[in-house]
N, C-alpha and C positions, 0 to 999 in steps of 0.2 A: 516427467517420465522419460525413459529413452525407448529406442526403438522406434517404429512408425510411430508412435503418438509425440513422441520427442521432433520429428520429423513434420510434424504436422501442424505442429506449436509454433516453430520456425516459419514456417509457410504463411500460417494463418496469420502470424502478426505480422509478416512484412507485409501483407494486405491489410491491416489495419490502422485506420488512421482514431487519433485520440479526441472524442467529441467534446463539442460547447462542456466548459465548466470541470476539464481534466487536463493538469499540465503535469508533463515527462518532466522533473526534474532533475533528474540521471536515472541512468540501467546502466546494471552490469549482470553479468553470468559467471557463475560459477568456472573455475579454471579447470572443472571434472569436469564440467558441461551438465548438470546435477542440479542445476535448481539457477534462482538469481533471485534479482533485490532490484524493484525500483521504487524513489523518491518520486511522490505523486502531490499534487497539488490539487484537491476537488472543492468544488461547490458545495457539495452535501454528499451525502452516504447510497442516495438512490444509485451517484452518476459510479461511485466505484461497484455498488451491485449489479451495475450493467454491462463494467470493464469485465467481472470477475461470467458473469455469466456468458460469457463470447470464449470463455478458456480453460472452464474447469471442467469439460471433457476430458482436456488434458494434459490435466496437472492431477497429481496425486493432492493437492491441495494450493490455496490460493490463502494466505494471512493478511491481515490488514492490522497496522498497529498506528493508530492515530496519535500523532507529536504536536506538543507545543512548542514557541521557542525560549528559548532557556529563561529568557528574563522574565517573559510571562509565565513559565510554569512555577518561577520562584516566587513571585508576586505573589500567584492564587494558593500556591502549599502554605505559604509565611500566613497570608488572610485565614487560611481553616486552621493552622495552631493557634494565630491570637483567637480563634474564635473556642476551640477547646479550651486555652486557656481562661477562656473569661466564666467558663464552666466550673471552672473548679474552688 
């Protein structure tokens, strides 16, 4: 959000430091100053519901989109066709 709660978002992360079982693997911010995007490394799902709950005062919203990496996610999609395939 902008305004004080944009101002506040600023504040609060430079006070925050990222616990056991969550690594910053880049941040950036939008060039409007409008939102941003960082690459997160976690242990499990709890430790980002605990990043997300420290900020969604003040964010109009907080996403999570969990990735594999390529080789592995071509692996497991290739295993569930030959497994449909073996269906048919």
């Amino acid at each position: 959000r902008g305004g004080p709660a944009g101002r506040d978002a600023y504040q609060r992360f430079s006070k925050w430091a990222p616990p056991d079982g969550l690594e910053i693997k880049g941040a950036w911010t939008s060039a409007s100053n409008a939102g941003g995007f960082m690459l997160l490394e976690v242990a499990n799902f709890g430790v980002l519901m605990n990043f997300a709950s420290k900020f969604k005062d003040l964010n109009e919203a907080i996403d999570f989109t969990p990735v594999v990496e390529l080789a592995e996610g071509l692996a497991v999609v290739q295993e569930a066709y030959d497994w449909v395939d073996s269906l048919r």
